[in-house]
C-alpha positions as CSV (number, residue, x, y, z in Angstrom):
1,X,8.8,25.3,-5.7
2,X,7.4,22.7,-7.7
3,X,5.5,19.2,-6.5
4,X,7.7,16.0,-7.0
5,X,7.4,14.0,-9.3
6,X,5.7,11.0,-8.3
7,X,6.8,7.2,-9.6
8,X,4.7,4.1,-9.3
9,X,6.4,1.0,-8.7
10,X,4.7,-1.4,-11.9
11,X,4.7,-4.9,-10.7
12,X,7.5,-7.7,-10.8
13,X,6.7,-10.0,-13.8
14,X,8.7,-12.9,-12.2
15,X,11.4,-12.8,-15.4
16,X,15.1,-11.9,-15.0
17,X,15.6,-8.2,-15.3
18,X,18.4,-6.5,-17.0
19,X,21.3,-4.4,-15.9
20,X,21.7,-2.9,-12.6
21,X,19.3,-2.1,-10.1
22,X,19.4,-0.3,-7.0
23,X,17.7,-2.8,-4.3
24,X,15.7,-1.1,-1.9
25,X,13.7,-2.5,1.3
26,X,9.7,-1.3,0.9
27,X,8.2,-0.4,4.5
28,X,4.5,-1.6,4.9
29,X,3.9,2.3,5.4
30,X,1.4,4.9,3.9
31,X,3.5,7.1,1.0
32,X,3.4,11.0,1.5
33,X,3.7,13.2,-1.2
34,X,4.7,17.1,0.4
35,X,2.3,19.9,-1.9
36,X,3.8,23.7,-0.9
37,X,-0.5,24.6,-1.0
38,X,-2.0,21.9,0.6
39,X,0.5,20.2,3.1
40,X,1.0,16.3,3.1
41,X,-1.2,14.6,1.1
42,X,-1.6,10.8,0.5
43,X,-1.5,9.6,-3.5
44,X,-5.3,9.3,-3.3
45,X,-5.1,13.2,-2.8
46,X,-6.7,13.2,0.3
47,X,-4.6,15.5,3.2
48,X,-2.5,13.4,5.9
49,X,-2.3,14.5,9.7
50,X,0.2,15.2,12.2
51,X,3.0,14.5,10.2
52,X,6.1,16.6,10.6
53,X,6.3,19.9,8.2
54,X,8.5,19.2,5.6
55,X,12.1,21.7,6.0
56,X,14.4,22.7,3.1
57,X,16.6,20.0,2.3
58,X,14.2,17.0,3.2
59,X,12.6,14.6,1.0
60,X,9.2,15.6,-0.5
61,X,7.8,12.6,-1.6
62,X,8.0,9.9,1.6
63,X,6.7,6.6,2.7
64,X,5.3,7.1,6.5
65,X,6.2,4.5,8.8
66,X,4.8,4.2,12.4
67,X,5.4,0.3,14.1
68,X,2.9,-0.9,11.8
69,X,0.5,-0.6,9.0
70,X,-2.4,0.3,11.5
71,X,-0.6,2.3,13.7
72,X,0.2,4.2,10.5
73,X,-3.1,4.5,9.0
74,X,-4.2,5.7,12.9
75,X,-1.3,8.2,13.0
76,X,-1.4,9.6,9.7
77,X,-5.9,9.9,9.7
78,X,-6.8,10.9,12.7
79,X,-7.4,15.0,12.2
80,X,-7.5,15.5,16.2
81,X,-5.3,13.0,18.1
82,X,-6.5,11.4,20.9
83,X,-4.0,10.3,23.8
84,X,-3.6,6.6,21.7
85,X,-3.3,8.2,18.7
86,X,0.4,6.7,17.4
87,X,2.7,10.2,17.0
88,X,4.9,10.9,13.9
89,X,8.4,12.1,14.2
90,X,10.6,13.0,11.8
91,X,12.5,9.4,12.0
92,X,9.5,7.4,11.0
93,X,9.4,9.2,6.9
94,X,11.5,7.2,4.6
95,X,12.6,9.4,1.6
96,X,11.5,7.5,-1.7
97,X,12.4,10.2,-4.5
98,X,15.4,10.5,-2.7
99,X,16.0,7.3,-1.3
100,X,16.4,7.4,2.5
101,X,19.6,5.3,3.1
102,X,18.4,3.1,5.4
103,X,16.2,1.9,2.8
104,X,19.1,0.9,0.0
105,X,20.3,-2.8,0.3
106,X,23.2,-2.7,-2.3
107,X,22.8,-3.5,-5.9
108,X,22.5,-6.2,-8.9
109,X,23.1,-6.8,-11.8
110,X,21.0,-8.7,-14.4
111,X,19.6,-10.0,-11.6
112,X,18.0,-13.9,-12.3
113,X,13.9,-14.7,-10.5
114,X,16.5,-16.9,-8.5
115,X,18.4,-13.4,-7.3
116,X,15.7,-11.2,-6.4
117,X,13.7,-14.2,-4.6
118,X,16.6,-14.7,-2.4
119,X,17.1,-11.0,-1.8
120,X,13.2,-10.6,-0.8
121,X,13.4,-13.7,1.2
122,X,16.0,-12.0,3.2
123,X,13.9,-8.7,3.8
124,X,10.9,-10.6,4.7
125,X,12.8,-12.5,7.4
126,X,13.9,-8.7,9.1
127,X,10.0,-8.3,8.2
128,X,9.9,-6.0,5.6
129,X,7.2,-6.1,3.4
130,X,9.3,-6.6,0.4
131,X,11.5,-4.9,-2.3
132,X,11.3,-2.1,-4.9
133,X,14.5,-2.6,-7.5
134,X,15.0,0.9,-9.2
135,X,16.7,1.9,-12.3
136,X,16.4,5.4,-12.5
137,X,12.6,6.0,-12.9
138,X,11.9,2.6,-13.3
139,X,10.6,1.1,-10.0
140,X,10.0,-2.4,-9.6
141,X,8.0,-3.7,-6.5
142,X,8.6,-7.3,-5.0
143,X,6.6,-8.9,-3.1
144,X,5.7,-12.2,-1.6
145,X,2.3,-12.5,-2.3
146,X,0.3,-10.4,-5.9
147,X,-1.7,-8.0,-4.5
148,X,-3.6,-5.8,-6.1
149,X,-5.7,-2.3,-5.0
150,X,-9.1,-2.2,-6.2
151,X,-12.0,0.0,-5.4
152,X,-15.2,-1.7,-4.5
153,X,-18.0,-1.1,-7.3
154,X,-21.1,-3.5,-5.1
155,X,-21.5,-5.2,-2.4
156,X,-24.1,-8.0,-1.5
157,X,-25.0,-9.7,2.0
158,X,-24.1,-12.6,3.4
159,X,-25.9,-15.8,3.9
160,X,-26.6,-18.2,6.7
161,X,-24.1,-17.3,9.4
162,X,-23.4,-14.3,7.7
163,X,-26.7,-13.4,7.3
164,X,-27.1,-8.9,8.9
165,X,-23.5,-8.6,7.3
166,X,-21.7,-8.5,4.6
167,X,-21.1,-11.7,2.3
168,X,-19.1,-9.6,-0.6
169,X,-17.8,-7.0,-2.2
170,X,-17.4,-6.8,-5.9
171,X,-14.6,-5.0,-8.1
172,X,-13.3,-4.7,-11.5
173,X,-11.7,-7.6,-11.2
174,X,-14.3,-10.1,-9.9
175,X,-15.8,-10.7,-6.3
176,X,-14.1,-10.4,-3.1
177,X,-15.7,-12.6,-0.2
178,X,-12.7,-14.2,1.8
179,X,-10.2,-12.9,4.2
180,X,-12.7,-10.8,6.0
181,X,-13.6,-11.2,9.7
182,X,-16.6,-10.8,11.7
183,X,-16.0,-7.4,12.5
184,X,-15.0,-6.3,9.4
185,X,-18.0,-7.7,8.2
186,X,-19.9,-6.2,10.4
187,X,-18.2,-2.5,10.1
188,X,-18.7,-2.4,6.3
189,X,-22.1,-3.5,5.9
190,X,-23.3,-1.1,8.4
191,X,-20.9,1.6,5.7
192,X,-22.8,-0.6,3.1
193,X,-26.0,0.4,3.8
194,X,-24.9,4.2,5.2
195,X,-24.0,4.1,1.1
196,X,-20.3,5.3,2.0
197,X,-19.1,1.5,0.8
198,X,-18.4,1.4,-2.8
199,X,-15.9,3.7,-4.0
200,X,-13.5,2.7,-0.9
201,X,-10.3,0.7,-2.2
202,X,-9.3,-2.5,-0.7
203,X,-6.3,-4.3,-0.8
204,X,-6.5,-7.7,-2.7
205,X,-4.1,-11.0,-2.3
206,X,-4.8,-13.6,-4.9
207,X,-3.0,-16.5,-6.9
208,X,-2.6,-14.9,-10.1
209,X,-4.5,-13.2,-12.6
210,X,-7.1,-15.1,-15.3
211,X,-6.4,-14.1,-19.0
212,X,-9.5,-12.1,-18.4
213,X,-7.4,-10.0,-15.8
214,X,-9.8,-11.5,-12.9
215,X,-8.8,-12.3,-9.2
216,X,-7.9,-16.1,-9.5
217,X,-8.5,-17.4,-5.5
218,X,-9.2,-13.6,-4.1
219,X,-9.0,-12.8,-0.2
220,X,-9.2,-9.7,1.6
221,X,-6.4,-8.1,3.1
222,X,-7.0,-5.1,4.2
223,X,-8.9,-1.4,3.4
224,X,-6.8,1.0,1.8
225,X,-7.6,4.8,2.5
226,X,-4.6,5.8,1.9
227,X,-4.6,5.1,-1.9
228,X,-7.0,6.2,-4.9
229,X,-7.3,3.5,-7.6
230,X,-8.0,5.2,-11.2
């Protein structure tokens, strides 16, 4: 049988979109892509644990879903699970090729910036992370904040009271030294200077782009392993 095909959402650009669009609710979860070779695999590539075994007739291409992001990332990374270790069942994958239907949230139609802000401020109040509008194999992501995966090309280390840890990170996009906490700080300095840092992809919230494509106000969200950034 032959892989999925696998769609990227591109990004909202804020401007009213035309004709009608499927609106589906996007689950803060990590996106599972079944190979027939290989098993689960994440879109970085990299194989996904103790997920269900996909059956004739599911989904192939599904966003995993445990309570949470972290509970996720636990779940779906962790090659021999521990008693914590968040389990998988088949209720917690969310078909994306074929949209899982209690993902779909109706439909518009030439939907306005008014529209769709009103529609994502509804899913974020159930606390969903946001939106994807479809229209065939055009996806469209909205979300509340622009965010944007980048892998970390440097790092440096911090000053004064974050002198032993790390101050920064730098990407494609310009430096990254907010949003971070202590520990973090402390966890990837330590990966820093193991030299298993840069390459990792992070998770960046910022303002906006510059006209130089550069993180305008960047801070940290979170690390991504799930995800490979070309």
């Amino acid at each position: 049988m032959t892989d999925p095909k696998i769609i990227s959402p591109r990004s909202w650009s804020g401007k009213k979109l035309s004709g009608e669009w499927l609106v589906t609710l996007k689950v803060d979860g990590v996106r599972a892509i079944w190979c027939d070779k290989r098993g689960w695999l994440s879109r970085a590539n990299k194989p996904l644990y103790n997920v269900p075994p996909w059956r004739q007739g599911h989904p192939r291409d599904c966003e995993v879903f445990v309570h949470n992001f972290r509970d996720t990332i636990r779940a779906t990374r962790t090659m021999c699970p521990k008693a914590d270790t968040p389990s998988i069942a088949q209720e917690h994958l969310y078909g994306l090729a074929r949209v899982d239907p209690r993902l779909c949230w109706g439909c518009l139609t030439n939907p306005s910036p008014a529209d769709i802000l009103a529609q994502l401020q509804r899913a974020n109040d159930l606390r969903y992370e946001g939106l994807v509008l479809r229209q065939g194999d055009d996806w469209v992501k909205i979300k509340p904040a622009e965010t944007h995966d980048v892998v970390i090309t440097g790092y440096a280390e911090g000053r004064g009271k974050h002198r032993g840890r790390l101050g920064f990170v730098t990407t494609a996009k310009g430096a990254v030294g907010a949003g971070f906490t202590y520990s973090e700080r402390e966890i990837l300095w330590a990966e820093a200077k193991a030299g298993t840092l840069v390459g990792q992809v992070i998770e960046v919230s910022c303002m906006q782009l510059t006209r130089d494509r550069n993180f305008r106000h960047p801070f940290f969200v979170r690390m991504r392993p799930d995800k490979l950034v070309a």
